[in-house]
C-alpha positions as CSV (number, residue, x, y, z in Angstrom):
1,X,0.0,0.0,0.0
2,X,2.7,2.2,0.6
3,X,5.6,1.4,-1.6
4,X,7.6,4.0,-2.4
5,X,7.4,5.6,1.0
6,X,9.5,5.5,3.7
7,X,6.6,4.8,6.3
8,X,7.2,6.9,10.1
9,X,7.6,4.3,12.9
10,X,4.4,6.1,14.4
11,X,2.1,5.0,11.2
12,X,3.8,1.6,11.0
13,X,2.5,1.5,15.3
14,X,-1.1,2.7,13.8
15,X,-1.0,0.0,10.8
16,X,0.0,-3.1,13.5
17,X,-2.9,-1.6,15.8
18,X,-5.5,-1.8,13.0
19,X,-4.4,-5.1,11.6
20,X,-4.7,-6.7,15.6
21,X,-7.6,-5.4,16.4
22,X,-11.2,-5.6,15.3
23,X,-12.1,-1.8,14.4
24,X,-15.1,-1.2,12.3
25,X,-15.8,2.7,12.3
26,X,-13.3,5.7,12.5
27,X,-13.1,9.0,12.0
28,X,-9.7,11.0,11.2
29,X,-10.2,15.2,12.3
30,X,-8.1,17.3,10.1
31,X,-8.2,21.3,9.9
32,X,-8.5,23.8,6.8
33,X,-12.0,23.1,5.4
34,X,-15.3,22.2,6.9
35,X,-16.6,19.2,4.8
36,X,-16.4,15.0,5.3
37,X,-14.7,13.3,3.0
38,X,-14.9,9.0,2.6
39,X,-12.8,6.4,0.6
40,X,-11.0,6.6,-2.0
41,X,-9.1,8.9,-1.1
42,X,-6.7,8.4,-4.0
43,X,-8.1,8.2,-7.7
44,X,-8.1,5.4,-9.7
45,X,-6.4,7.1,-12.5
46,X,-3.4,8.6,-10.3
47,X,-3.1,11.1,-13.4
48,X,-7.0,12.3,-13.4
49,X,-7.4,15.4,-10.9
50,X,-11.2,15.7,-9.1
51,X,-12.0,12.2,-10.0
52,X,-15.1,10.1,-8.2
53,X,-13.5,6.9,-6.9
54,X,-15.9,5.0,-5.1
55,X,-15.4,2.1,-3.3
56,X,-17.8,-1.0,-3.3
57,X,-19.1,0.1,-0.4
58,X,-19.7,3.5,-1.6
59,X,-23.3,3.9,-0.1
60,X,-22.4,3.1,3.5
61,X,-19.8,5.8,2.8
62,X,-22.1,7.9,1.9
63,X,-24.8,7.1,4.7
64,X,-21.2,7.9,7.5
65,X,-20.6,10.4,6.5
66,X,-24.0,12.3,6.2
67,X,-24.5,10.8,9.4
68,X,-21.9,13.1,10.7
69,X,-22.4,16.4,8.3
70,X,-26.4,16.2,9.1
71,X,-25.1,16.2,13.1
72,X,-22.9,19.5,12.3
73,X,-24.7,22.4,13.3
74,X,-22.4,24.8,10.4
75,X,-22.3,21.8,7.6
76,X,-25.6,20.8,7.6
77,X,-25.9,24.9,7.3
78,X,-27.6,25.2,3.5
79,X,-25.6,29.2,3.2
80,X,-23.2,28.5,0.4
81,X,-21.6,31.9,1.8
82,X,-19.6,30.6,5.3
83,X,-16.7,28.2,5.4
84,X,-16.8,24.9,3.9
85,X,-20.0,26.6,1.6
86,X,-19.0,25.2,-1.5
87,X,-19.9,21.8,-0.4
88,X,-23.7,22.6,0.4
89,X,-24.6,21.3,-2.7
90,X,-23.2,18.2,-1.6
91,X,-24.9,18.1,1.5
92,X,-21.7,18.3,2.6
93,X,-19.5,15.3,1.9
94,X,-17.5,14.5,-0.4
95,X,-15.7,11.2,-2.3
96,X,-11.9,12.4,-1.4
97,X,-10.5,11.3,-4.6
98,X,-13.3,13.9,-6.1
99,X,-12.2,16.3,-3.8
100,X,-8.7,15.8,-4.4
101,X,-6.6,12.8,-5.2
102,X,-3.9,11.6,-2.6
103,X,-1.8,8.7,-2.0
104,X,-1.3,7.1,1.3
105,X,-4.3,7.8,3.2
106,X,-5.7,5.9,6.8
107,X,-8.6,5.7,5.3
108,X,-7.9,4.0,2.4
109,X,-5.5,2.0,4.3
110,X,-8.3,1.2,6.6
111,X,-10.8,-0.2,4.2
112,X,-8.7,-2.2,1.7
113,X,-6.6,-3.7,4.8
114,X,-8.5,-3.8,7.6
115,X,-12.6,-4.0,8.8
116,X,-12.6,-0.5,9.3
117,X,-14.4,2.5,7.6
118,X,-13.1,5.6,8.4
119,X,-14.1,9.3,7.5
120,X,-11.8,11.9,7.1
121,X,-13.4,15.1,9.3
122,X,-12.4,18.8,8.2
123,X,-14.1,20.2,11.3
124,X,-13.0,23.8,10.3
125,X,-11.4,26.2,7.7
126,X,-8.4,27.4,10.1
127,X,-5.9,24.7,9.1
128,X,-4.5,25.6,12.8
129,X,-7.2,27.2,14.9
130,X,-6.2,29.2,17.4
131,X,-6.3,28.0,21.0
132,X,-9.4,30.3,22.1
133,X,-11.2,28.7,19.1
134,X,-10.9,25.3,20.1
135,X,-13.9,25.2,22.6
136,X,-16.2,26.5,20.0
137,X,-14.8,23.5,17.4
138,X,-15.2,21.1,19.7
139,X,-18.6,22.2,20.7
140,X,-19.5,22.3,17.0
141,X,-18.5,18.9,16.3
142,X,-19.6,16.8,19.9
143,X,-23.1,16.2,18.3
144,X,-21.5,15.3,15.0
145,X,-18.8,12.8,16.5
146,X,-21.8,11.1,19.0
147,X,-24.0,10.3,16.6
148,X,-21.2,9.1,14.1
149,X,-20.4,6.6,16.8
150,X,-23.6,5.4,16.9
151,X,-23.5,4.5,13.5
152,X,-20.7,1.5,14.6
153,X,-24.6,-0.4,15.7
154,X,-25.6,-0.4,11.9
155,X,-24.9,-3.4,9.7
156,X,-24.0,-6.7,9.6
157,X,-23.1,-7.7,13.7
158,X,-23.1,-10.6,15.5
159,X,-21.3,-14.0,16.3
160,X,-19.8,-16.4,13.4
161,X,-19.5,-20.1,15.1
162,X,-19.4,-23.9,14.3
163,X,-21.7,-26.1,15.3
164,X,-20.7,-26.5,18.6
165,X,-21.0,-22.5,19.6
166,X,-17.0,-22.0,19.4
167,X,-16.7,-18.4,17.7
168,X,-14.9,-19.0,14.1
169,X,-11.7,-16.6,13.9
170,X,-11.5,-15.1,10.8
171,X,-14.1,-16.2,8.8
172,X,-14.9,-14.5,5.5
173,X,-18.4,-12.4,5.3
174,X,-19.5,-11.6,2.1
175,X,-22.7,-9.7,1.1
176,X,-23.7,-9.9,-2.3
177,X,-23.4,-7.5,-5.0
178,X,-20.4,-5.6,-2.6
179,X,-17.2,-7.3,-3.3
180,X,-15.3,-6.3,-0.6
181,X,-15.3,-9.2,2.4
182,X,-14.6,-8.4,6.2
183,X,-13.0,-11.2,8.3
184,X,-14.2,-12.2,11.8
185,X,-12.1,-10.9,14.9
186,X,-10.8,-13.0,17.5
């Protein structure tokens, strides 16, 4: 996933953490724009700039992260005029790839090596707020991040076992018509 790159020993800790542990739902808060964003992050044509790049699971994505924008008291805000107004249209999410096209993401990383989905947050337009202005973000985005955690109860859940009740460790569940399996934890 990340040849090329010379991977920080504090990623490589994140990667190991994800990989031995069952996480299903995350969220990554970044600063400079007020929008969520959801997987791919990085285009399928690494030349093509602004290119959709859904994955197959492209409507939970979507259902994630509108789960979080509807929750945001200044996203879910229909004036086109304030920060982060140029995504109204889009009720406020975005595919990231569409936004723009990177390589190297957690959240692509996440979904094609792991269980989890993870959105990418831009919970405000300062790309570093100032401290007095952190109270305010973080009240602006509590609601948001609640119910966004709530969504870990939708879906597929339960308890894979053999015949005698033993819990299978990873076992492969596919849904049809989304080809893109999730393994069983421990």
């Amino acid at each position: 996933f990340f040849s090329g790159f010379q991977v920080a020993p504090e990623t490589k800790a994140v990667m190991k953490w994800l990989r031995s542990i069952p996480f299903v739902l995350s969220a990554s808060l970044h600063g400079g724009e007020l929008v969520v964003t959801y997987p791919y992050d990085y285009s399928r044509h690494p030349m093509e700039e602004k290119m959709f790049s859904p994955t197959p699971d492209e409507k939970v994505f979507q259902m994630l992260a509108k789960a979080y924008a509807n929750s945001h008291p200044v996203i879910s805000d229909r004036s086109e005029l304030r920060c982060g107004g140029n995504f109204v249209k889009r009720g406020g999410i975005i595919n990231g790839a569409e936004w723009y096209s990177f390589t190297g993401g957690m959240a692509d990383f996440n979904y094609l090596h792991t269980n989890c989905f993870e959105v990418t947050v831009e919970v405000g337009c300062e790309k570093f707020p100032l401290e007095e202005e952190l109270f305010t973000i973080w009240h602006e985005n509590r609601d948001a991040l609640l119910n966004y955690m709530e969504m870990v109860h939708r879906g597929i859940k339960g308890i894979v076992s053999d015949k005698f009740g033993n819990p299978i460790k990873n076992a492969r569940i596919s849904v049809r018509g989304i080809r893109h399996d999730v393994t069983t934890g421990n």
